[in-house]
C-alpha positions as CSV (number, residue, x, y, z in Angstrom):
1,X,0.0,0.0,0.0
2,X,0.8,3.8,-1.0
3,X,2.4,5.6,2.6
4,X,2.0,9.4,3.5
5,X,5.7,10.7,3.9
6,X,4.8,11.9,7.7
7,X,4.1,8.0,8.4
8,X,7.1,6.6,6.6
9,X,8.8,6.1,9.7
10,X,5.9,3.9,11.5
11,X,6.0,1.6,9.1
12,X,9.6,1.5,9.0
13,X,10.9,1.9,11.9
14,X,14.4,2.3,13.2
15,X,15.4,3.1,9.5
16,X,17.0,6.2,7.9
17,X,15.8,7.8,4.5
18,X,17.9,8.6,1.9
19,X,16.3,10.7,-1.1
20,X,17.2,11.0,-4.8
21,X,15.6,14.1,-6.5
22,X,15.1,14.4,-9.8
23,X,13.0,17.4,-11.9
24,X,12.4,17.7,-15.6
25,X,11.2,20.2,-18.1
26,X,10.0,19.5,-21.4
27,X,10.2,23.0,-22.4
28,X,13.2,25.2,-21.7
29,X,14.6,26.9,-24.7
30,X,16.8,29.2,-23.0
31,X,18.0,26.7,-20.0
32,X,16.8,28.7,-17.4
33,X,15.8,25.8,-15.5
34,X,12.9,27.7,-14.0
35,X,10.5,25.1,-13.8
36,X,13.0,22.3,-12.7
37,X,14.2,23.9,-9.8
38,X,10.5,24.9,-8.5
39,X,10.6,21.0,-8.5
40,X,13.4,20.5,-7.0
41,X,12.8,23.3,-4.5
42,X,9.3,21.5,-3.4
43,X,11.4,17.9,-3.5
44,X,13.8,19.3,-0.8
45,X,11.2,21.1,1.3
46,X,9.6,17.3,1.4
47,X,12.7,15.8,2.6
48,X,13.6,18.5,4.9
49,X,10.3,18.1,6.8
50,X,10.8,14.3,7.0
51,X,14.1,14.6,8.0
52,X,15.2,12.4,4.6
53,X,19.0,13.1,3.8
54,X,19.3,14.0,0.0
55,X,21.7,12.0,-1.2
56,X,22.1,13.6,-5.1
57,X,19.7,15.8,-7.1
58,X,19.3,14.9,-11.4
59,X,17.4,17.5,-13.6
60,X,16.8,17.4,-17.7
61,X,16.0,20.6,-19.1
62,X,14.2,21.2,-22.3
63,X,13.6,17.0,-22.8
64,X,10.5,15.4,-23.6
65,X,9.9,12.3,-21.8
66,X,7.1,10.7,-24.4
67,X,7.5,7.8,-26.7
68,X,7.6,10.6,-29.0
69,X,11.1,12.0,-28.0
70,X,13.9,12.5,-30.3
71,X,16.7,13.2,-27.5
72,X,17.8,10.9,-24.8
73,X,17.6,12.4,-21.0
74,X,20.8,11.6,-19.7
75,X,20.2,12.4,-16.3
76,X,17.4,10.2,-15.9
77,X,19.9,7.4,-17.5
78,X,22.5,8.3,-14.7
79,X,19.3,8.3,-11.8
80,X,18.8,4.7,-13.4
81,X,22.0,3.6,-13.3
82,X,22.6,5.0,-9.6
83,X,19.6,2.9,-8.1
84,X,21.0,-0.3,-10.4
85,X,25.0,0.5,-9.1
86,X,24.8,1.7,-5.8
87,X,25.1,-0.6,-2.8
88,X,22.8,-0.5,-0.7
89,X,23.5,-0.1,3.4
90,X,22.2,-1.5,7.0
91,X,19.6,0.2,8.2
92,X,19.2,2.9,5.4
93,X,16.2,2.9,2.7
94,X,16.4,4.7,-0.3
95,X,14.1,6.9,-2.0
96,X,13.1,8.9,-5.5
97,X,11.5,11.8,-5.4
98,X,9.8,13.6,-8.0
99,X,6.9,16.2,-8.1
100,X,4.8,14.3,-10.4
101,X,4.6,10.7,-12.1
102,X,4.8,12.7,-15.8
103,X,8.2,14.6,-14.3
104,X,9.9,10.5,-14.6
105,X,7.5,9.1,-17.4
106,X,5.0,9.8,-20.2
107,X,6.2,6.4,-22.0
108,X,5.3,3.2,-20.2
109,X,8.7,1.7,-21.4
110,X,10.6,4.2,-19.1
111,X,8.0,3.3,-16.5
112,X,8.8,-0.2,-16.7
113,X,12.4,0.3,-16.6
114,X,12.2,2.5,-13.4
115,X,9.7,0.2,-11.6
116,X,12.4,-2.7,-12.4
117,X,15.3,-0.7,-11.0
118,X,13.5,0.1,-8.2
119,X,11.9,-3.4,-7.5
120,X,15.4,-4.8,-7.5
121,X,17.6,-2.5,-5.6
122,X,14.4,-1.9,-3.1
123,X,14.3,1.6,-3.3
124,X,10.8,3.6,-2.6
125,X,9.0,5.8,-5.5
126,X,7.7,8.9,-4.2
127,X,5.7,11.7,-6.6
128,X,3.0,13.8,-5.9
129,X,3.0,13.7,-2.3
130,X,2.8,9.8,-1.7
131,X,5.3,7.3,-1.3
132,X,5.0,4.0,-3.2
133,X,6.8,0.6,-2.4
134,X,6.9,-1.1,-5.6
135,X,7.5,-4.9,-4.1
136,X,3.6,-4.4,-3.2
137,X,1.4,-5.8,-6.3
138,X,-1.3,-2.4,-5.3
139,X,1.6,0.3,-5.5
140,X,2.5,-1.6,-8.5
141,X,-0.7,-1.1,-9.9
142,X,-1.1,2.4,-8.7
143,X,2.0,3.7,-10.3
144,X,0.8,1.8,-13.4
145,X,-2.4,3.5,-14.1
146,X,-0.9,6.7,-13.0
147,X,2.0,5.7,-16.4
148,X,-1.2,5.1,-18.4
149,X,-2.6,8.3,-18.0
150,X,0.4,10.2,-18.0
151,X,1.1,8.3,-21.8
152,X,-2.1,9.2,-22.8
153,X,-1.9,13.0,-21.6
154,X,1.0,13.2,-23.7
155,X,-0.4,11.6,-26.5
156,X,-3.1,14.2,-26.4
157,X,-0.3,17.0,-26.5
158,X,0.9,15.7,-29.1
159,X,-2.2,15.8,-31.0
160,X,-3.1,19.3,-30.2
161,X,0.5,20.4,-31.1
162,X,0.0,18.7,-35.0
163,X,-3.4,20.3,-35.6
164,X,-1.9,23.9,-34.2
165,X,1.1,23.3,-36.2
166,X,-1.1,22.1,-39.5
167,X,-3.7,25.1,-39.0
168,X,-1.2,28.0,-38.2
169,X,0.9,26.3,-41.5
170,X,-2.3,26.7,-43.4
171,X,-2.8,30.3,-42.9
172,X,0.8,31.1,-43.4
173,X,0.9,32.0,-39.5
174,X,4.5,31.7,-37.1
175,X,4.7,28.6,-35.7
176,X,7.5,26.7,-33.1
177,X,11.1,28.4,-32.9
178,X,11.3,31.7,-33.1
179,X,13.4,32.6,-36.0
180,X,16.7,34.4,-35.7
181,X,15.7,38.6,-36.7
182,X,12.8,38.3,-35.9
183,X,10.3,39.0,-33.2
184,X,6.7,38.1,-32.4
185,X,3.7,39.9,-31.1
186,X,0.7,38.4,-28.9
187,X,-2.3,39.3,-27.1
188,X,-4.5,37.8,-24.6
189,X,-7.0,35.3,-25.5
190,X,-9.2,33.8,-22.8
191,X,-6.4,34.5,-19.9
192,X,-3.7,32.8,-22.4
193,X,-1.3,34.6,-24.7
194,X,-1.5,34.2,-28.5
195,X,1.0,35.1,-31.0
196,X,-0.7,37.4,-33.4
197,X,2.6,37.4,-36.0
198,X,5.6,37.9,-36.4
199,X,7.7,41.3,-37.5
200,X,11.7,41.6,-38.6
201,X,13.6,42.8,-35.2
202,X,15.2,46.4,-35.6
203,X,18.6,45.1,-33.7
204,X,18.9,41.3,-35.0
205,X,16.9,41.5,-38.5
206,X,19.5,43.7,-40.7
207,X,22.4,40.8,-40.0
208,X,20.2,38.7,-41.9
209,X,20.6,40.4,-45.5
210,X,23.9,41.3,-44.1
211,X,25.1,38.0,-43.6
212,X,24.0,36.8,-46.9
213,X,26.0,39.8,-48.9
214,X,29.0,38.8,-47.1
215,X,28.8,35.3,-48.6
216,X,27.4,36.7,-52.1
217,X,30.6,39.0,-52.0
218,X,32.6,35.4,-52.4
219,X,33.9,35.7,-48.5
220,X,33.9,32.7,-46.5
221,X,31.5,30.9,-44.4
222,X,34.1,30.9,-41.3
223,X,34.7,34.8,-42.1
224,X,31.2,35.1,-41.2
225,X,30.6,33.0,-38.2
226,X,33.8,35.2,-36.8
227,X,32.0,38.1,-37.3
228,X,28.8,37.4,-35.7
229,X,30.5,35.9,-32.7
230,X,32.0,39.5,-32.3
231,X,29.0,41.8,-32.8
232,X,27.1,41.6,-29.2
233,X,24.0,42.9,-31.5
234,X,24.0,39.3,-33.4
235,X,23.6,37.0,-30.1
236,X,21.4,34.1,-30.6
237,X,18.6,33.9,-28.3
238,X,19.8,30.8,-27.1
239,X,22.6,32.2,-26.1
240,X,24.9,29.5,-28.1
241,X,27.6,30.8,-30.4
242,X,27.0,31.1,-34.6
243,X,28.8,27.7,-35.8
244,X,28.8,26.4,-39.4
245,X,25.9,25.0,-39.0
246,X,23.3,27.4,-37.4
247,X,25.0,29.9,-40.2
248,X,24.1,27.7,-42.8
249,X,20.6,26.8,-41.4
250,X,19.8,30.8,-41.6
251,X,21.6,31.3,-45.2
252,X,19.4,28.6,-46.6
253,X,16.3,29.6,-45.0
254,X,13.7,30.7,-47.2
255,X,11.4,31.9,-44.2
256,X,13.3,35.0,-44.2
257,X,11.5,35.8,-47.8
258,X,8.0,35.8,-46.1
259,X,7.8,32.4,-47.2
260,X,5.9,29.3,-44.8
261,X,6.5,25.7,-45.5
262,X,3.5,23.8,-45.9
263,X,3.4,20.3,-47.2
264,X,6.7,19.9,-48.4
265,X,6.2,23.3,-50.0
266,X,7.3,26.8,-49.6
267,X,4.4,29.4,-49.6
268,X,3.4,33.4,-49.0
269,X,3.2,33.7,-45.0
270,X,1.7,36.5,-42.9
271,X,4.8,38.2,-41.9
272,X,7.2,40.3,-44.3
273,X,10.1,39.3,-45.7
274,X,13.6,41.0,-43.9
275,X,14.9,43.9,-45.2
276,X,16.4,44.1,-48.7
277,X,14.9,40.5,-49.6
278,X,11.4,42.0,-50.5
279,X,12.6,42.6,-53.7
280,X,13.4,41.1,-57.2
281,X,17.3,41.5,-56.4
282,X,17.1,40.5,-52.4
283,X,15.1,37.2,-53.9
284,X,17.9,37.0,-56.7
285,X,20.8,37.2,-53.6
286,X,19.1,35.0,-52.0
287,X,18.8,32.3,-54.6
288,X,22.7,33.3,-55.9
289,X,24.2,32.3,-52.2
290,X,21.5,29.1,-52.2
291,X,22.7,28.5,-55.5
292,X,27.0,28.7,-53.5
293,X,26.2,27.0,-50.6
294,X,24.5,24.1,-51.7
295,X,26.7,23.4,-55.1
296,X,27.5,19.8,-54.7
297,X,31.0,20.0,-56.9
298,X,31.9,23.4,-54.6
299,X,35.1,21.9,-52.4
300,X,34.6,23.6,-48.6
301,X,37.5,24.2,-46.0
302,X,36.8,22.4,-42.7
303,X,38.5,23.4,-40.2
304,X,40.3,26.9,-41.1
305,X,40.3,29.4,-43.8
306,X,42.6,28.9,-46.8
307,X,46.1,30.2,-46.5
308,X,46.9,30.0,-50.1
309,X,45.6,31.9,-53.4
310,X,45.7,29.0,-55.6
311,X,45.6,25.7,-53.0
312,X,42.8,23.3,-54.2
313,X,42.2,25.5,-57.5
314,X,45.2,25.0,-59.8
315,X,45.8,22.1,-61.7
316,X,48.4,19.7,-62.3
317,X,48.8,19.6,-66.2
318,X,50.4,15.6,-66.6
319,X,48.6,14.3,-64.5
320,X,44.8,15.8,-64.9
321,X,42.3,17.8,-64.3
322,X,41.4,15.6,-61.2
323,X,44.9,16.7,-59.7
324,X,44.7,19.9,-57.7
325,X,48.0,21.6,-56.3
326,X,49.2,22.0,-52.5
327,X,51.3,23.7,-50.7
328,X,54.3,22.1,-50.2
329,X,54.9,21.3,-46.5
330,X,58.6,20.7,-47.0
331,X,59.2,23.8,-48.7
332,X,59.1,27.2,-47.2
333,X,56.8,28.0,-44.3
334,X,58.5,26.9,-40.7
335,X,60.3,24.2,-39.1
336,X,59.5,22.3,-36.5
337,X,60.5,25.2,-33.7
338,X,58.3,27.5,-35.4
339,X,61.2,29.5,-36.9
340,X,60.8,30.5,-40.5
341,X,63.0,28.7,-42.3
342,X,65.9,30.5,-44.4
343,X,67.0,30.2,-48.1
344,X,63.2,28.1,-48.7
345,X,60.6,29.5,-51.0
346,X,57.5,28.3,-50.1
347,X,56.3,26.1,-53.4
348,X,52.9,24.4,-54.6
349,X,53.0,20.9,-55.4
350,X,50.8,18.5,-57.3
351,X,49.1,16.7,-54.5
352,X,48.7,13.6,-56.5
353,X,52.1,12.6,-57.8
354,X,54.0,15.6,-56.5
355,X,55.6,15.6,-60.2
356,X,55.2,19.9,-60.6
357,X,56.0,21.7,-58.8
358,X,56.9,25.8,-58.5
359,X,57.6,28.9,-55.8
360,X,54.1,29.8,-54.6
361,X,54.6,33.6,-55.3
362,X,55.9,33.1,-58.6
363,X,52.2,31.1,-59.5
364,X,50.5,33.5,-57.6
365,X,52.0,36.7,-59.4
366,X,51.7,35.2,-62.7
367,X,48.1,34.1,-62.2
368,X,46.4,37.6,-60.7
369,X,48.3,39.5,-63.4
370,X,46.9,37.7,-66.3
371,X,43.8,38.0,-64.4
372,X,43.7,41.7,-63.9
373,X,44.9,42.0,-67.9
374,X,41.6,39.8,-68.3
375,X,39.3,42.1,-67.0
376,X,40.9,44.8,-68.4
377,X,39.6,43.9,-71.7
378,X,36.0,44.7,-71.0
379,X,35.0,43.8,-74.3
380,X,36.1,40.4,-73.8
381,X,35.8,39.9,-70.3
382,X,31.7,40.8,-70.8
383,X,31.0,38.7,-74.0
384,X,31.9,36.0,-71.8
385,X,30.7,36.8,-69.1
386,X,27.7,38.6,-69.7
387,X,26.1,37.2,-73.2
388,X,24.9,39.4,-75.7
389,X,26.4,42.1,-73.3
390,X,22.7,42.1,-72.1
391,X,21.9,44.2,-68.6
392,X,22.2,41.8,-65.9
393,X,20.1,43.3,-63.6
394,X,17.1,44.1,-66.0
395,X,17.2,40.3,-66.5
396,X,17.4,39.7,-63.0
397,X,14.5,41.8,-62.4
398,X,12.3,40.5,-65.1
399,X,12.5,36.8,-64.3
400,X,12.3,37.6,-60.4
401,X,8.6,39.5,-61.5
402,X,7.7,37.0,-63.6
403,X,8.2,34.4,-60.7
404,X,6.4,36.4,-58.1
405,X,3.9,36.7,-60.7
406,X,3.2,33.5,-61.0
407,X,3.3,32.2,-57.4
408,X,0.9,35.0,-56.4
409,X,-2.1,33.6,-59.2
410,X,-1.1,30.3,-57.8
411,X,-1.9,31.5,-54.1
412,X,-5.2,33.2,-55.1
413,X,-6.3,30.2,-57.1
414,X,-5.4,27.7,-54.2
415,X,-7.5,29.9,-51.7
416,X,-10.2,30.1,-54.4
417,X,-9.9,26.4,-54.2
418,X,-10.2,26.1,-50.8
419,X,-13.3,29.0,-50.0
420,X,-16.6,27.2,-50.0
421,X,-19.6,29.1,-51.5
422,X,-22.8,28.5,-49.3
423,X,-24.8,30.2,-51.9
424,X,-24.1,27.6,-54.9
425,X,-23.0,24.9,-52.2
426,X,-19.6,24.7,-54.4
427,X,-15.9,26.2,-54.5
428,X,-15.4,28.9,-55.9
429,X,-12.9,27.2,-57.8
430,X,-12.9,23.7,-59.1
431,X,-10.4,21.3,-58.5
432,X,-10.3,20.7,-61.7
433,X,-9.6,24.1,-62.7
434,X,-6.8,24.4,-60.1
435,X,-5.3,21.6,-61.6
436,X,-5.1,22.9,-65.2
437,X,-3.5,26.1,-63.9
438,X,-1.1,24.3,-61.8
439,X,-0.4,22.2,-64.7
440,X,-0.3,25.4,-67.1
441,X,2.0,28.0,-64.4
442,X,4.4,25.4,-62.8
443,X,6.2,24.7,-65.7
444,X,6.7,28.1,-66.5
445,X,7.7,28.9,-63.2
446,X,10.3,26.6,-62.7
447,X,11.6,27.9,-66.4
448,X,11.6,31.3,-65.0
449,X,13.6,30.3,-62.2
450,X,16.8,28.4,-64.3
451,X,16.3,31.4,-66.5
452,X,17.3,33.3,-62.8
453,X,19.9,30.6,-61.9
454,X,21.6,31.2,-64.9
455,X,21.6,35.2,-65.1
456,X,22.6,35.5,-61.4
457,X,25.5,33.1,-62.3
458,X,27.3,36.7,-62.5
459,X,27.6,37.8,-59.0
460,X,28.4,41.0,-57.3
461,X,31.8,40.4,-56.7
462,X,32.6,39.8,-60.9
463,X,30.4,43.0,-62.0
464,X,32.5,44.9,-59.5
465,X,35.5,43.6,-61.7
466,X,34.0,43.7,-64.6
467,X,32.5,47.7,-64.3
468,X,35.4,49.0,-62.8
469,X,37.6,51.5,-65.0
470,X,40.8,49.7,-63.2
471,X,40.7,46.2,-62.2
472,X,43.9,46.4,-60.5
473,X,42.3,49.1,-57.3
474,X,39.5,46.6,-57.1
475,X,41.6,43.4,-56.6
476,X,44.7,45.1,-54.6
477,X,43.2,48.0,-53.1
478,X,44.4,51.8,-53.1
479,X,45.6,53.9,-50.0
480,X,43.8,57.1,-49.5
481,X,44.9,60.1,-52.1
482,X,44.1,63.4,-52.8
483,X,40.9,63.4,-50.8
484,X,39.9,60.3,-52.6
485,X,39.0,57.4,-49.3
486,X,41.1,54.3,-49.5
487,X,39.8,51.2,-51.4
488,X,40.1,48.1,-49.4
489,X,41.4,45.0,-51.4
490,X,39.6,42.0,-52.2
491,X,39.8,39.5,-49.2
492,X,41.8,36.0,-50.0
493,X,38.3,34.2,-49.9
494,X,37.1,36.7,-52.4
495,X,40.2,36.4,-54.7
496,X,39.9,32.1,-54.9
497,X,36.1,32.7,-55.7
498,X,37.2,35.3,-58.7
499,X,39.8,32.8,-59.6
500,X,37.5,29.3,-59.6
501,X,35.1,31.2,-61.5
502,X,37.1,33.1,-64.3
503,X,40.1,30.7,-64.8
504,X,41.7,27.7,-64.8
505,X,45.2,26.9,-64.1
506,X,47.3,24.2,-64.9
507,X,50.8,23.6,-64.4
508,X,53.6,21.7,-66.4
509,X,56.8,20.4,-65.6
510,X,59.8,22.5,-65.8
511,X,62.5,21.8,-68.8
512,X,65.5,21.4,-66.4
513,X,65.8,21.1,-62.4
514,X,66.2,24.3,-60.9
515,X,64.5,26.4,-63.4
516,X,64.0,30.0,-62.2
517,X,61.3,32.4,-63.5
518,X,58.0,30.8,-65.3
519,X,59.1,30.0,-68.8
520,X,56.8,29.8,-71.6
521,X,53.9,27.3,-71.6
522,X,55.2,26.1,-68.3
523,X,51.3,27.5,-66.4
524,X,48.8,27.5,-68.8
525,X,45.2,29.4,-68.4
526,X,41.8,29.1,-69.9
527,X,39.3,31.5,-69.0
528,X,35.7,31.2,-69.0
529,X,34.2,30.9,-72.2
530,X,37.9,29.4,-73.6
531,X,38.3,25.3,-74.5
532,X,40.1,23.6,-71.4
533,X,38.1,25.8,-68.6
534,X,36.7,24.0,-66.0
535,X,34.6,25.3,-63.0
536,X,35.8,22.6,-60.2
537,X,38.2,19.5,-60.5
538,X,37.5,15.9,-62.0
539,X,36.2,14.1,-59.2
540,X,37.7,11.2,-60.4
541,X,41.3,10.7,-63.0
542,X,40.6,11.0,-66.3
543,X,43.5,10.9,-69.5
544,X,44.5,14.2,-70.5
545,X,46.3,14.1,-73.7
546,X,50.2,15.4,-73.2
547,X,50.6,18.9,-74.5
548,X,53.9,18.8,-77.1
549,X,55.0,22.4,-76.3
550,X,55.3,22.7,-72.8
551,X,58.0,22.8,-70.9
552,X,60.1,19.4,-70.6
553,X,57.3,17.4,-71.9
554,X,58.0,13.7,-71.9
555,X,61.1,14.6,-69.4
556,X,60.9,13.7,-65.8
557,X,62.0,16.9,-64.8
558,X,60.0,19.8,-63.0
């Protein structure tokens, strides 16, 4: 039979108590612990005024504890395995405490495996006021109808929570997380709050379209999450630090263009689209960065930043177009002290056979001046670039309408579809109807957009190149003169994003050992538009034919 806590000590006389407490929360986005320690708090007042010595507290914050749950609770693992591993002693009789059965179960198999743990190490269950010795068959039963219902209570939740969730995603309406730049408002319903929407947050919101033209301007991903990690303006509400892949979770989001996910598709929501994404070029930024981010061939650094201009990009010409050059680790940089070492170049290797191989400045230099002497020829530069020499941004613009166009008759003629006439007892729109549009504007839409994929292929950071009336300031910079402000260079990040998309390099062997200087044929380049260029390396080795005139061709020299 169940025991009052006051009588515990009738019915076992002679005997101290010693108390495990454990709390849970299964909502606590910010950690806080609030809830939890209320528990806690009314756990030790219990054993305080039954004189019960409190052996060790466990708490899981922000964990569901339903059949449902996606995250383990580790401290109710470790409460488990400290009634399973520790020995028991004379004349002392342990005890769990909790403040309710739901705080240690809404799933009947955690139920089980408490009861057993407890059954075997003869340790007393205590919740709600009542203590319950679980080698009786009727506190057995008690504790297993009080499982039951807590099971079924969160089975209920959860059933709420999906027709909230499906309702709110119907109308377009804010629902779960609150997303990063924005903030919601509510009002009181019936004594509860309600969110009423959501509207981009004056302090947080701008680093959204500010994050995404720091990665459209070619700079790195770990550029950025260092830069958010400084500003105190761009803390998460979480609290947690920006990592690669919360960064990556708001880049790709397309929330942030008013858009609500709804059956595996993206839709208008109620609340407005951030700052500077509103528009036919924010959509067109957006989808350029998508466009970076998730290009499957597009080789990422993990770890650090690049070091080196041409490391991972240039090729090595024998061997092919599968063979991308390194840095040479036994060349140049430091020893083993850390001392720069003297007399060394540092050199780029091929990585596969490590058969070319050349000073890293002398690649460098050669490369970024043909570059700049690329550019320079705006005639050229554009017809490849920019077919037909056609305005880029008019294009942009026209394709974006188009789209927006079309997604907005397809949103009027769904909610046509779905509004029920009680006059005529029909839709306003036929299914059938809906169907021929859909089958009619989809197409056309998804044209619209590869139309979009394809002009935004020409991002910021190459227009800049390609409009300026010296190439040279915009890729090394210019101090301050004659009143005119200083022009900061392009960033390394931004220089190997020029590069991948605007050349490709390949290097030969040399004609003797010890050649100084880049001879003739020795790098070769192909620029976009040109036979031989190529946007990423081979994946894979594939023959490439040996070139007659280069440099020590058929020699084993480099």
């Amino acid at each position: 039979m169940s025991f009052h806590p006051s009588y515990l000590h009738l019915v076992f006389p002679d005997t101290q108590f010693e108390a495990w407490l454990y709390g849970r929360a299964s909502r606590d986005p910010k950690k806080r612990g609030d809830s939890v320690e209320d528990q806690l708090s009314n756990g030790r007042d219990l054993c305080h005024a039954n004189n019960w010595h409190i052996a060790d507290e466990f708490m899981d914050l922000n964990l569901s504890a339903s059949r449902h749950a996606t995250r383990a609770r580790d401290d109710f693992e470790e409460l488990l395995a400290a009634i399973e591993e520790t020995p028991s002693k004379p004349g002392v009789i342990r005890i769990v405490v909790a403040f309710e059965a739901s705080r240690y179960y809404r799933d009947l198999d955690a139920y089980v495996r408490l009861r057993r743990a407890c059954m075997e190490a003869g340790v007393l269950l205590c919740y709600k006021g009542t203590v319950y010795d679980l080698s009786l068959p009727e506190d057995r039963k008690a504790t297993a109808m009080d499982a039951v219902t807590a099971e079924s209570e969160a089975d209920d939740i959860r059933d709420r929570n999906l027709r909230t969730a499906a309702r709110t995603a119907a109308a377009g309406d804010p629902h779960g997380r609150l997303l990063f730049g924005y903030i919601r408002d509510y009002e009181t319903v019936n004594g509860q709050l309600r969110c009423v929407g959501q509207r981009e947050n004056e302090k947080t919101g701008p680093y959204v379209y500010r994050s995404l033209v720091h990665i459209d301007q070619g700079r790195s991903v770990a550029s950025l999450i260092r830069w958010l990690n400084s500003e105190d303006s761009a803390a998460r509400a979480d609290g947690m630090p920006w990592t690669t892949r919360n960064v990556r979770l708001m880049l790709l989001n397309r929330a942030y263009l008013g858009e609500r996910r709804n059956g595996g598709e993206w839709k208008q929501a109620t609340w407005p689209a951030i700052k500077g994404l509103e528009t036919p070029e924010g959509r067109a930024l957006f989808n350029r960065v998508t466009a970076k981010l998730t290009d499957p061939g597009r080789r990422t650094q993990r770890g650090s930043e690049p070091a080196h201009l041409m490391s991972g990009i240039g090729l090595c010409g024998p061997c092919g177009d599968h063979a991308i050059l390194r840095p040479n680790p036994n060349k140049g940089g430091r020893d083993r002290g850390g001392k720069p070492r003297r007399g060394e170049a540092p050199s780029i290797h091929c990585k596969e056979k490590k058969d070319t191989s050349i000073r890293e400045d002398w690649l460098d230099a050669y490369v970024e001046e043909a570059l700049i002497a690329w550019f320079r020829d705006k005639s050229k530069a554009m017809a490849a670039l920019v077919p037909n020499d056609s305005d880029v941004e008019g294009r942009v613009n026209a394709a974006q309408r188009r789209i927006n166009a079309f997604e907005e008759q397809l949103a009027s003629a769904r909610a046509l579809a779905e509004d029920f006439d009680d006059d005529t007892g029909q839709f306003k729109l036929s299914a059938e109807s809906l169907a021929s549009m859909e089958q009619r504007l989809l197409p056309r839409m998804e044209a619209e957009r590869k139309k979009l994929r394809e002009v935004t292929g020409v991002s910021p950071l190459l227009l800049s190149l390609l409009s300026a009336a010296n190439p040279d300031v915009v890729w090394n910079g210019a101090p301050e003169e004659d009143g005119r402000p200083a022009v900061p260079a392009l960033t390394l990040d931004q220089k190997r994003e020029v590069i991948r998309k605007v050349v490709t390099v390949r290097l030969w062997k040399a004609s003797s050992p010890g050649a100084r200087g880049i001879e003739d044929g020795r790098v070769t380049l192909a620029f976009f538009g040109e036979p031989g260029f190529r946007d990423r390396p081979l994946r894979a080795p594939a023959s490439v034919p040996a070139r007659a005139d280069a440099p020590g061709a058929g020699a084993g020299t480099r």
